[in-house]
DSSP file (Angstrom, degrees, kcal/mol; ACC not computed):
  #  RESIDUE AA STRUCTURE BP1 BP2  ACC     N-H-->O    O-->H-N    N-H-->O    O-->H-N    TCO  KAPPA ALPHA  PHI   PSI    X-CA   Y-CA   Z-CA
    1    1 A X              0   0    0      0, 0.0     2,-0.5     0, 0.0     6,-0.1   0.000 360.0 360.0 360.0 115.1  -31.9  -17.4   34.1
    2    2 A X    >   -     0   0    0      4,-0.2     3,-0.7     1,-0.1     0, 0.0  -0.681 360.0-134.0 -97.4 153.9  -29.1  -16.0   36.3
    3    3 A X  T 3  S+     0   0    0     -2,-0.5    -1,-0.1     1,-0.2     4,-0.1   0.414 104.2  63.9 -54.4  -1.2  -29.3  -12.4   37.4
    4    4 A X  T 3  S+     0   0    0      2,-0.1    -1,-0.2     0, 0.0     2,-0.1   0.748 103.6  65.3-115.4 -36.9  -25.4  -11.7   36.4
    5    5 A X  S <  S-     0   0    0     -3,-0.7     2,-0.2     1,-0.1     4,-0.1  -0.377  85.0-119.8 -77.6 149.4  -26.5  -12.4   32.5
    6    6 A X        -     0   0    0      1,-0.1    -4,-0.2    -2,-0.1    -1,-0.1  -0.463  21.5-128.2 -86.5 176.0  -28.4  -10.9   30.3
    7    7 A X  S    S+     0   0    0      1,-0.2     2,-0.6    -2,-0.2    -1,-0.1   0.826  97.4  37.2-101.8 -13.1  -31.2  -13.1   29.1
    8    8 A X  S    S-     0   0    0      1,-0.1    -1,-0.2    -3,-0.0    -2,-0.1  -0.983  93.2-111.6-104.8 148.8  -30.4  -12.3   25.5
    9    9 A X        -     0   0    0     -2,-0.6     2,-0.5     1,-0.2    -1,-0.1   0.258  31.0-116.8 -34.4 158.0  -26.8  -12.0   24.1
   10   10 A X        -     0   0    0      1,-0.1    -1,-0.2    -4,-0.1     3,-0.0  -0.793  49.8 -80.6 -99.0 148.0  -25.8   -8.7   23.0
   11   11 A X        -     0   0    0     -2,-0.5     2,-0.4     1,-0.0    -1,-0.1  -0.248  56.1 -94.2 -58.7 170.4  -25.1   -8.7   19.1
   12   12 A X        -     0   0    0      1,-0.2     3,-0.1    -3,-0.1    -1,-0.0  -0.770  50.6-102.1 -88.3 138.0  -21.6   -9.9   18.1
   13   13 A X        -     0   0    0     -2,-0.4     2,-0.6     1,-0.1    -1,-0.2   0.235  43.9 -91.8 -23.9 159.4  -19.5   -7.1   17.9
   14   14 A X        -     0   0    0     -3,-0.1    -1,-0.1     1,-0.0    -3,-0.0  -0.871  54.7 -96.6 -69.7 110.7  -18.8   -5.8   14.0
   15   15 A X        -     0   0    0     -2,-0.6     2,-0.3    -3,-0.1    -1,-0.0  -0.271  45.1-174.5 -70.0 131.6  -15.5   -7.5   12.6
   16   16 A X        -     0   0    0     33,-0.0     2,-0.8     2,-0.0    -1,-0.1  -0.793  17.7-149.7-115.7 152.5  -12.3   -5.5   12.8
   17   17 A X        -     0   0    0     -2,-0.3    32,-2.3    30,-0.1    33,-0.6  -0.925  21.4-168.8-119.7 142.1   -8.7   -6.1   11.4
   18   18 A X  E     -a   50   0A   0     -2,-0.8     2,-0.2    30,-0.2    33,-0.2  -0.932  15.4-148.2-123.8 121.1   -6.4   -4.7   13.4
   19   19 A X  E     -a   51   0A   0     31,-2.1    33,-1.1    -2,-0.4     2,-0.3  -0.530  12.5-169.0 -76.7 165.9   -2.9   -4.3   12.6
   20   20 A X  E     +a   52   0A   0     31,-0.2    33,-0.2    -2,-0.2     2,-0.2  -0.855  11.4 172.7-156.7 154.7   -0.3   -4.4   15.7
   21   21 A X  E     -a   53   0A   0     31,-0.9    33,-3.6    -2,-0.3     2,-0.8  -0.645  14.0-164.8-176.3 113.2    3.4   -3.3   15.0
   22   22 A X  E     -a   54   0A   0     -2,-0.2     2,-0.5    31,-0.2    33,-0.2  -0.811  25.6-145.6-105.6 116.2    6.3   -2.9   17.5
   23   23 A X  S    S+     0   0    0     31,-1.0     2,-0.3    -2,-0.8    34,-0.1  -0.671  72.0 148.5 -72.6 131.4    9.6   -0.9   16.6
   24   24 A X        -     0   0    0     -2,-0.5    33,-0.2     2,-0.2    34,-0.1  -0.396  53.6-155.7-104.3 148.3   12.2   -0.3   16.6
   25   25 A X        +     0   0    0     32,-0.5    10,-0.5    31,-0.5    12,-0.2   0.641  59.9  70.5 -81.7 -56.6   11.5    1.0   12.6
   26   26 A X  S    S-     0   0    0     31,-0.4     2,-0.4     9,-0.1     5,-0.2  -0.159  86.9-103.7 -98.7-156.1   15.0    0.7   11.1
   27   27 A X  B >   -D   30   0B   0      3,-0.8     3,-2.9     1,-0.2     6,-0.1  -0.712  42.1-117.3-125.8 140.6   17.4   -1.4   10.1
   28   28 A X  T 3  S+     0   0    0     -2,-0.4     2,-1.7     1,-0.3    36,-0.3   0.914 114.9  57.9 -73.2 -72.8   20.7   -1.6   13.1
   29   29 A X  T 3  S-     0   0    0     -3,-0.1     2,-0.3    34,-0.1    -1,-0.3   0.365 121.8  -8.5 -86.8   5.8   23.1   -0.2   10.4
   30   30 A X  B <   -D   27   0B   0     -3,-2.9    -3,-0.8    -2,-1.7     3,-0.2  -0.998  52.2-118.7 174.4-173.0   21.0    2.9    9.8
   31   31 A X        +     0   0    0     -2,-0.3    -5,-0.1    -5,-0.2    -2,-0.1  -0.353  63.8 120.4-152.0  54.1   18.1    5.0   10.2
   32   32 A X  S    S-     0   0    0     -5,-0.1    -1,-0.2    -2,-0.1    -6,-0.1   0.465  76.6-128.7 -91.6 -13.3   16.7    5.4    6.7
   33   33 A X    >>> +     0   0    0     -3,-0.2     3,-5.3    -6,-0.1     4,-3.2   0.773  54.2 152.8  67.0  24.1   12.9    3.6    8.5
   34   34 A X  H >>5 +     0   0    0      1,-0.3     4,-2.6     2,-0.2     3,-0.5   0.948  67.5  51.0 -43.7 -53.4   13.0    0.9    5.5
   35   35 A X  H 3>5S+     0   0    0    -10,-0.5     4,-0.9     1,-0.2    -1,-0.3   0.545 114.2  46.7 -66.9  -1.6   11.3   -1.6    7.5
   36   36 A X  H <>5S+     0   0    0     -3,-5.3     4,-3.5     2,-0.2    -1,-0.2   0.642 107.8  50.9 -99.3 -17.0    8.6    1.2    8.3
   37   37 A X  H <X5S+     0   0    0     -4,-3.2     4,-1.2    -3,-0.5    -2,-0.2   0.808 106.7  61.0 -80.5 -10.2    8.2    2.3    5.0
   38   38 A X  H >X<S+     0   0    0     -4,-2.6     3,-1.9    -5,-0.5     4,-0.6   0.996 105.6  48.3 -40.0 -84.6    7.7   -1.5    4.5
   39   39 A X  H >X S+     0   0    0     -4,-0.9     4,-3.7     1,-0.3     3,-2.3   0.868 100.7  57.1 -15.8 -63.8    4.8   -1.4    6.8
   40   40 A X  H 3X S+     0   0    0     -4,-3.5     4,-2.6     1,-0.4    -1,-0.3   0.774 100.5  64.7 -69.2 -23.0    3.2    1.2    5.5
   41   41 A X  H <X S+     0   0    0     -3,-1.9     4,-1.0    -4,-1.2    -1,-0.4   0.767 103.4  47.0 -34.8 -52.2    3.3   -1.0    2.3
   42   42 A X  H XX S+     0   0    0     -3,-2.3     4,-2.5    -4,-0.6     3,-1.9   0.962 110.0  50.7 -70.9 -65.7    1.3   -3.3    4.0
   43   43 A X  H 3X S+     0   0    0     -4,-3.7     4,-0.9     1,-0.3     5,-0.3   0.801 109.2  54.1 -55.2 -25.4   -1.5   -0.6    5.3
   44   44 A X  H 3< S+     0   0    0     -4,-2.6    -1,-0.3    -5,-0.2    -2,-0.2   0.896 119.5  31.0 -68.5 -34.5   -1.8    0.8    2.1
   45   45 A X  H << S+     0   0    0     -3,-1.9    -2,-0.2    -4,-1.0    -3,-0.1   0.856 127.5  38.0 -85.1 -39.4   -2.6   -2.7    0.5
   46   46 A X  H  < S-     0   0    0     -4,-2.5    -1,-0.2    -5,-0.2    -3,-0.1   0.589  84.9-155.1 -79.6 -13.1   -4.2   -4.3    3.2
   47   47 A X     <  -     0   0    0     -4,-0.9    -3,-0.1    -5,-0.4   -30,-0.1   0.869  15.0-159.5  14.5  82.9   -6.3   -1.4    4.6
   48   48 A X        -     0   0    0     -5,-0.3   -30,-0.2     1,-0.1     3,-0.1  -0.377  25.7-127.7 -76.9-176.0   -6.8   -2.5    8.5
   49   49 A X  S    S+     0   0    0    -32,-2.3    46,-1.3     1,-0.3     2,-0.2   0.953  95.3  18.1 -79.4 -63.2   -9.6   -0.9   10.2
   50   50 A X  E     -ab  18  95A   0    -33,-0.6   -31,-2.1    44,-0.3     2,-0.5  -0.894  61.3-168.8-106.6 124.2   -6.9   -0.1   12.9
   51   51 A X  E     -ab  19  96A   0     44,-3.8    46,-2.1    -2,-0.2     2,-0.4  -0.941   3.5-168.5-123.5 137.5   -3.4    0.1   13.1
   52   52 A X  E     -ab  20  97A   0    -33,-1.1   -31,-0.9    -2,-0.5     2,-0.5  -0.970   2.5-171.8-136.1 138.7   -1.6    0.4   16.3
   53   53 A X  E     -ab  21  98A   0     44,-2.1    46,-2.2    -2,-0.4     2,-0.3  -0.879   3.8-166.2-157.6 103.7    2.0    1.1   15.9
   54   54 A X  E     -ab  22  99A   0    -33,-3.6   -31,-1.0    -2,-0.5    46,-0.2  -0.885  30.1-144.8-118.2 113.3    4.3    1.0   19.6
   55   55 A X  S    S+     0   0    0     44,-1.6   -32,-0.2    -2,-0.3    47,-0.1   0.330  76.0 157.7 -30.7-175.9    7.8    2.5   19.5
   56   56 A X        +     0   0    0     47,-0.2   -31,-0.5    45,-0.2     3,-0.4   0.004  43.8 164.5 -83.0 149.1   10.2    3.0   19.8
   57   57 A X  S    S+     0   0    0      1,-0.4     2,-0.8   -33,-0.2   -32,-0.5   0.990  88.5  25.2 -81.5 -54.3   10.2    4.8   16.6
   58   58 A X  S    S-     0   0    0    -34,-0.1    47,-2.1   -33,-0.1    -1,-0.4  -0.954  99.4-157.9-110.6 107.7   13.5    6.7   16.9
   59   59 A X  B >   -E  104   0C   0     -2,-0.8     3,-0.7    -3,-0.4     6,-0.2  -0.584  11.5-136.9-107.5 126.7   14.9    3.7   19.5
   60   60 A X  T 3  S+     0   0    0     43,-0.7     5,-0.2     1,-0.2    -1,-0.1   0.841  96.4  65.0 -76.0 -19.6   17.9    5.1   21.8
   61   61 A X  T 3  S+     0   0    0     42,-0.2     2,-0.3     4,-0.1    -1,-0.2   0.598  72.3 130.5 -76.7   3.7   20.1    2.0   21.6
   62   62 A X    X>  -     0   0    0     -3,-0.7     3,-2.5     1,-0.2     4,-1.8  -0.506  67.1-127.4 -58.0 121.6   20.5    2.8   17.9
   63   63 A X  H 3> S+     0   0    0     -2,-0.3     4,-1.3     1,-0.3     6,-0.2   0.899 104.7  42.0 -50.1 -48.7   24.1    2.8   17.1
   64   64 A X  H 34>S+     0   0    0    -36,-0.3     5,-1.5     1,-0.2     6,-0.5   0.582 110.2  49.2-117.0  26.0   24.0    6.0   15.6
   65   65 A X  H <45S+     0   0    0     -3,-2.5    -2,-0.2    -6,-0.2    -1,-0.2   0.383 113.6  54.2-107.5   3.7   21.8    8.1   17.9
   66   66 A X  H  <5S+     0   0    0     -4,-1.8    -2,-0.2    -3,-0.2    -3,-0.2   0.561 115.0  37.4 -57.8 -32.9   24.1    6.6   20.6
   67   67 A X  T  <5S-     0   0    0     -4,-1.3    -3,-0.1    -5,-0.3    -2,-0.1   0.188 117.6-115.2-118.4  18.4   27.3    8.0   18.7
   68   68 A X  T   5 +     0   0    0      1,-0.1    -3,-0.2    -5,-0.1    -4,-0.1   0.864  69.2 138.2  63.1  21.5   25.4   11.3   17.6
   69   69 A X      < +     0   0    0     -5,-1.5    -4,-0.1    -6,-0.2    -1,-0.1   0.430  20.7 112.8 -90.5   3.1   25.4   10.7   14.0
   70   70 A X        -     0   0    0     -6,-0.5     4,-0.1     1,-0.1    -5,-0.0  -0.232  66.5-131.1 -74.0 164.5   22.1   11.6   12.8
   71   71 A X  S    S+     0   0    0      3,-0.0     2,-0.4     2,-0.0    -1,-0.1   0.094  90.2  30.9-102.7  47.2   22.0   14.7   10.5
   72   72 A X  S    S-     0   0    0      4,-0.0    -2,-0.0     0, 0.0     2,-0.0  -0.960  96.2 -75.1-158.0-170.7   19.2   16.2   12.4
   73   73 A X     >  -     0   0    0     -2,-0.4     4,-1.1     1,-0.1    -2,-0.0  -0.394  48.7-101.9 -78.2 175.7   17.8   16.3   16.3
   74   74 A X  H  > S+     0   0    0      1,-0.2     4,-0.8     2,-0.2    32,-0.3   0.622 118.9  43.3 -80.0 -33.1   16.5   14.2   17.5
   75   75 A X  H  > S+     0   0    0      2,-0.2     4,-3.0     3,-0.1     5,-0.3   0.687 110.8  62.6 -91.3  -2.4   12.9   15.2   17.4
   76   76 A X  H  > S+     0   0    0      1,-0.2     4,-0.6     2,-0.2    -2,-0.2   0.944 108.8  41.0 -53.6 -39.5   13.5   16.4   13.7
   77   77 A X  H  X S+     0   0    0     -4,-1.1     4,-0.7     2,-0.2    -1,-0.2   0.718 113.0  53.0 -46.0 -61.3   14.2   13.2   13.0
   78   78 A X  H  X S+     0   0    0     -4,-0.8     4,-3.3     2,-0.2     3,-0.2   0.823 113.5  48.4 -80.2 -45.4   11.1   11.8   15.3
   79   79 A X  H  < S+     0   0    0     -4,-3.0     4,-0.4     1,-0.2    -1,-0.2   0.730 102.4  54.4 -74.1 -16.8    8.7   14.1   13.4
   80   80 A X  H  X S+     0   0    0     -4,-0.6     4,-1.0    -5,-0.3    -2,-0.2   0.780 111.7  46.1 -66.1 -38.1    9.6   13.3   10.4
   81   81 A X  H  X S+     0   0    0     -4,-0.7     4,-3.8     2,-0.2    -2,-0.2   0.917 112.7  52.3 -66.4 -60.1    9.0    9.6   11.3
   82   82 A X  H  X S+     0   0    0     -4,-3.3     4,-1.8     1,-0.2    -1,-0.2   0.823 114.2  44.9 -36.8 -36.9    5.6   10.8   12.9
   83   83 A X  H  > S+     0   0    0     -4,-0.4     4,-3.4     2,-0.2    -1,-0.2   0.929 107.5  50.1 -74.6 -38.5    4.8   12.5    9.7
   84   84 A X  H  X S+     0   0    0     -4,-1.0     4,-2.6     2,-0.3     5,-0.4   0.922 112.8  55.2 -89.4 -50.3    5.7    9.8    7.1
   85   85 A X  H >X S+     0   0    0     -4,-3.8     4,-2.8     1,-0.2     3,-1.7   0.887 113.9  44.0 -34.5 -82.1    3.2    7.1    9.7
   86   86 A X  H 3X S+     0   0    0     -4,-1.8     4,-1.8     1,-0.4    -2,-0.3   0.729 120.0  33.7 -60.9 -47.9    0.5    9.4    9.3
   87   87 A X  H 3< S+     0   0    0     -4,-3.4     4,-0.5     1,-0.2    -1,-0.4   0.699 112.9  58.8-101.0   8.3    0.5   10.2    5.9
   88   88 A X  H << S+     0   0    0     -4,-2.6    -2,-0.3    -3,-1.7    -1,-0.2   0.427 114.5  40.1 -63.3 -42.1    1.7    6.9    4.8
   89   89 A X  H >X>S+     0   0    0     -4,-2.8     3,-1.3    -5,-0.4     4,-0.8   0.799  96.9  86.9 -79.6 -33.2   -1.8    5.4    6.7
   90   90 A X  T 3<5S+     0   0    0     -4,-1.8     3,-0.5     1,-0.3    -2,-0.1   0.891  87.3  46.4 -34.8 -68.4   -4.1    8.5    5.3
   91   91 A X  T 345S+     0   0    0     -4,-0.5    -1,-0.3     1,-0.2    -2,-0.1   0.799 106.8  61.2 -55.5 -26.7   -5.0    7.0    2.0
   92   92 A X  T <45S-     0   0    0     -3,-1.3    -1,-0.2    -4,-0.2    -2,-0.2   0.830  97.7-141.3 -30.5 -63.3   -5.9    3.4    4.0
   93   93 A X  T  <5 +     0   0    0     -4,-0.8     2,-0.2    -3,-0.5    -3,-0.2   0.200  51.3 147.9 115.3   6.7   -8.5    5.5    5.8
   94   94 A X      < -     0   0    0     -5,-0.7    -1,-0.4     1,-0.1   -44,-0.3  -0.514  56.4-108.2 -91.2 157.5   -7.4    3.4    8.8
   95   95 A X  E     -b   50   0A   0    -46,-1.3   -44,-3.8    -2,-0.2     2,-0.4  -0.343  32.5-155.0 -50.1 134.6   -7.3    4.5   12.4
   96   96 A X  E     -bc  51 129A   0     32,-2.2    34,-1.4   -46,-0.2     2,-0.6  -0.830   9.4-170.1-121.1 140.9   -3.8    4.9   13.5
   97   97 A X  E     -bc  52 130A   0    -46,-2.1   -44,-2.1    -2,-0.4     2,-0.5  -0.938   6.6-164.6-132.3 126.9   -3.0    4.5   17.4
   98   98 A X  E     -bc  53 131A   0     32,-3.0    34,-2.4    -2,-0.6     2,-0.5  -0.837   4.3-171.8-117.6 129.7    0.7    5.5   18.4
   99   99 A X  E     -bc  54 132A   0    -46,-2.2   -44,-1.6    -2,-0.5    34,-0.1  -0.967  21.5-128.5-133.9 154.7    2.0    4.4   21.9
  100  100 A X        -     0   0    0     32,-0.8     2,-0.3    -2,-0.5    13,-0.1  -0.184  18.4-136.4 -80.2 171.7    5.2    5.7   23.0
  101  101 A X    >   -     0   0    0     33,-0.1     3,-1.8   -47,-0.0     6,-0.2  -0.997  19.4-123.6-119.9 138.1    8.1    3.7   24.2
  102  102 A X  T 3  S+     0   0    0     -2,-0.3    -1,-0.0     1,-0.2    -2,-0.0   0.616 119.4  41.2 -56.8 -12.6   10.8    3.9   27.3
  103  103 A X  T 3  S+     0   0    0    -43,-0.1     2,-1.0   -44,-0.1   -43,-0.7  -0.041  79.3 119.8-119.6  47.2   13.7    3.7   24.5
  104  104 A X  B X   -E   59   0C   0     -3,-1.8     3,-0.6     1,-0.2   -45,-0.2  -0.936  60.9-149.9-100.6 134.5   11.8    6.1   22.1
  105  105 A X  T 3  S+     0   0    0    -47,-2.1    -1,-0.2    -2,-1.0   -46,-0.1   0.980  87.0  53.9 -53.1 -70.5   14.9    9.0   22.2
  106  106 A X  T 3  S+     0   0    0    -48,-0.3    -1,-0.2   -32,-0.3     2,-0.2   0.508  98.9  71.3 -49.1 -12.9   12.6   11.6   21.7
  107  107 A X  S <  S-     0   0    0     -3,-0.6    -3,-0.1    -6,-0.2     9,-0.1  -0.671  92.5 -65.2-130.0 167.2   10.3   11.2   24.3
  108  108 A X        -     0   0    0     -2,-0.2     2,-0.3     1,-0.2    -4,-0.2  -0.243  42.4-154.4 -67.7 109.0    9.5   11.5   28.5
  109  109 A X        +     0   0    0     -6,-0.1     2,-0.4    -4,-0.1    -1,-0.2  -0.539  66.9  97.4 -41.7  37.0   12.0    8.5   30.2
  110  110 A X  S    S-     0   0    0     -2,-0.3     2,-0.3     4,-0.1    -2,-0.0  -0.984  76.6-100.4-135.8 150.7    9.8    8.4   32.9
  111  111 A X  S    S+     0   0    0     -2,-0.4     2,-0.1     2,-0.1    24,-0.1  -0.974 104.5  39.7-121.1 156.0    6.6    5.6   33.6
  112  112 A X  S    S-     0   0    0     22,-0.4     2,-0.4    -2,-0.3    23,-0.3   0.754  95.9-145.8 -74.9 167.9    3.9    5.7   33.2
  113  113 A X  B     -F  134   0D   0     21,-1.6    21,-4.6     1,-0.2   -13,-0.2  -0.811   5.8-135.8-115.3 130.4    4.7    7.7   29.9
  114  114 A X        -     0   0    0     -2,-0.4   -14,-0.3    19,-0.2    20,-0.2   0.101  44.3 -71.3 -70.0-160.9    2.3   10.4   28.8
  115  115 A X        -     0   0    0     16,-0.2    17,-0.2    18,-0.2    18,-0.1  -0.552  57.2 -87.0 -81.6 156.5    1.2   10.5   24.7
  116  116 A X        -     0   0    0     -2,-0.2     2,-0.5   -18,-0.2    -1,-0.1  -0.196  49.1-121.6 -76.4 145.0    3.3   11.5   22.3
  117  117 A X        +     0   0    0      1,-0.1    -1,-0.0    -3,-0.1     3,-0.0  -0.865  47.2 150.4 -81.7 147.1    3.1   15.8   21.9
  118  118 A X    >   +     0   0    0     -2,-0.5     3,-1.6    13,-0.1    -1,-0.1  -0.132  14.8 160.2-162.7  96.9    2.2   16.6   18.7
  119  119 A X  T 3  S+     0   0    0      1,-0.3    -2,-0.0     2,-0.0     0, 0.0   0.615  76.0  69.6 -73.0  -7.4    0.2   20.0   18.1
  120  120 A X  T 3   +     0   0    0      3,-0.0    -1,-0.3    -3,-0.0     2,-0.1   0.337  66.7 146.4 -98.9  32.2    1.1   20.1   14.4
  121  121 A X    <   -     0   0    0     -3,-1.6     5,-0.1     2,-0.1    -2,-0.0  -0.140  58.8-111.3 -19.0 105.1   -1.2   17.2   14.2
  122  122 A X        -     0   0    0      1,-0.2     0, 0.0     3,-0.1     0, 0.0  -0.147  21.9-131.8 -31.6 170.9   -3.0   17.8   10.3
  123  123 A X  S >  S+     0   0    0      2,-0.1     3,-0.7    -3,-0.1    -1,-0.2   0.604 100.4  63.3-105.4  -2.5   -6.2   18.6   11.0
  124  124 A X  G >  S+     0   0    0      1,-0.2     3,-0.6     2,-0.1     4,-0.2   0.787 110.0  51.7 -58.6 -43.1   -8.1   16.0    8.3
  125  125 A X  G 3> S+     0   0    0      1,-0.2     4,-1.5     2,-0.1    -1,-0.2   0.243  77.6 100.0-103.9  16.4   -6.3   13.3   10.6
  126  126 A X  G <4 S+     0   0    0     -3,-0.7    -1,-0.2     2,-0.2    -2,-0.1   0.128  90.5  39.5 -66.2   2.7   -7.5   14.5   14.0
  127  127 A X  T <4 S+     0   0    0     -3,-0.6    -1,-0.2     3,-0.0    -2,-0.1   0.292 116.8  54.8-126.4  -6.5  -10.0   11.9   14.1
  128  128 A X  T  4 S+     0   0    0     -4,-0.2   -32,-2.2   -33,-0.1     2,-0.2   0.793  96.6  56.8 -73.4 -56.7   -7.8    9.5   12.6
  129  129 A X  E  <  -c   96   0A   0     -4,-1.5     2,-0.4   -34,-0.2   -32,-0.2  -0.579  63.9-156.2 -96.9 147.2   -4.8    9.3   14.6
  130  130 A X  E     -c   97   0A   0    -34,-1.4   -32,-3.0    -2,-0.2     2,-0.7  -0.924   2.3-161.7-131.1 105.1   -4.8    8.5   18.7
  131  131 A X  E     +c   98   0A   0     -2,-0.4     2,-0.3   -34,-0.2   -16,-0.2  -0.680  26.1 179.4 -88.1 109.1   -2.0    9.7   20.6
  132  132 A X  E     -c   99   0A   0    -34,-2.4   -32,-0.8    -2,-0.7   -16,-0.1  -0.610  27.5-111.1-132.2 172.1   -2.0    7.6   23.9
  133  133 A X        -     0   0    0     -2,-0.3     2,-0.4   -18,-0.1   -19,-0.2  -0.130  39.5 -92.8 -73.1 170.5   -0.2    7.2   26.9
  134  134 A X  B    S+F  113   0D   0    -21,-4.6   -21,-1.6   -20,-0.2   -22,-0.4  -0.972 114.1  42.3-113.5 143.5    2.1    3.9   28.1
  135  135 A X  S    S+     0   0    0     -2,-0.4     2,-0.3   -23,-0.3   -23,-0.1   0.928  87.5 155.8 -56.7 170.0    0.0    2.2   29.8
  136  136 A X        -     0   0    0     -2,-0.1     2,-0.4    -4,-0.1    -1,-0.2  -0.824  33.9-151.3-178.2 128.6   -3.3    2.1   28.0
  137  137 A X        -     0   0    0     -2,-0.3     2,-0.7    -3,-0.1    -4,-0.1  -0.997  19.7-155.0-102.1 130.7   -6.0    0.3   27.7
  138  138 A X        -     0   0    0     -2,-0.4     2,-0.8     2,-0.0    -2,-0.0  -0.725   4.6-152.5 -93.9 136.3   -7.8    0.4   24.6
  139  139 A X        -     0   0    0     -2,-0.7    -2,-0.0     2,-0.1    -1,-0.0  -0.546   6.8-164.5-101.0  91.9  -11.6   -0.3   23.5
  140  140 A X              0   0    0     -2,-0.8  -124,-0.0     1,-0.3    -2,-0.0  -0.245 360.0 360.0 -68.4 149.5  -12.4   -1.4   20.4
  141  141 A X              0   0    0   -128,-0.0    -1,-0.3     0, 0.0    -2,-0.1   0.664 360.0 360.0  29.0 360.0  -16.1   -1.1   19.4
């Protein structure tokens, strides 16, 4: 028996499935988010435990938030994205984890990069949703 071990195991953790998704969210010729409303296609069907979902969401090298062509700002745009995640995972029931990116338009250019703001968080999905810095570690279970 060494002293750095326990002398029994701990139980095995509970099994989780964890979705993992990196953006950018649309499609280069435009910034309709098919390929997130795609996703969300998947969480509804698949219901992971977790899904954790790193930008960028509204990605600055996008041809047309580079040439100023979006019909709204840029966080109108970002929250609307924010919104459509969240209530697009709700019925799943799964935990949603959001981590910013250095080319997410909307958000702090600087590292490390705080969490994303967002005080008009629902409040049903305040226990749901983790808004978390870049870097992060997470602990599951």
């Amino acid at each position: 028996n060494s002293p750095f071990f326990p002398k029994t195991p701990f139980p095995p953790p509970e099994q989780r499935m964890v979705l993992v998704a990196c953006g950018p969210f649309t499609p280069s010729d435009g910034v309709a988010f098919e390929p997130l409303s795609d996703l969300l296609d998947v969480v509804a069907r698949d219901r992971p435990d977790i899904c954790i979902l790193l930008g960028p969401f509204l990605d600055a090298k996008h041809e047309q938030v580079e040439s100023c062509q979006l019909l709204g700002s840029f966080s109108d745009v970002f929250r609307l994205c924010l919104r459509t995640i969240i209530e697009g995972t709700r019925s799943a029931g799964s935990q949603l984890v959001l981590v910013p990116s250095l080319r997410d338009v909307s958000h702090d250019f600087v590292y490390p990069q705080p969490p994303f703001p967002f005080p008009d968080l629902p409040k049903e999905d305040r226990a749901r949703v983790l808004l978390v810095p870049e870097p992060c570690t997470l602990d599951i279970d």
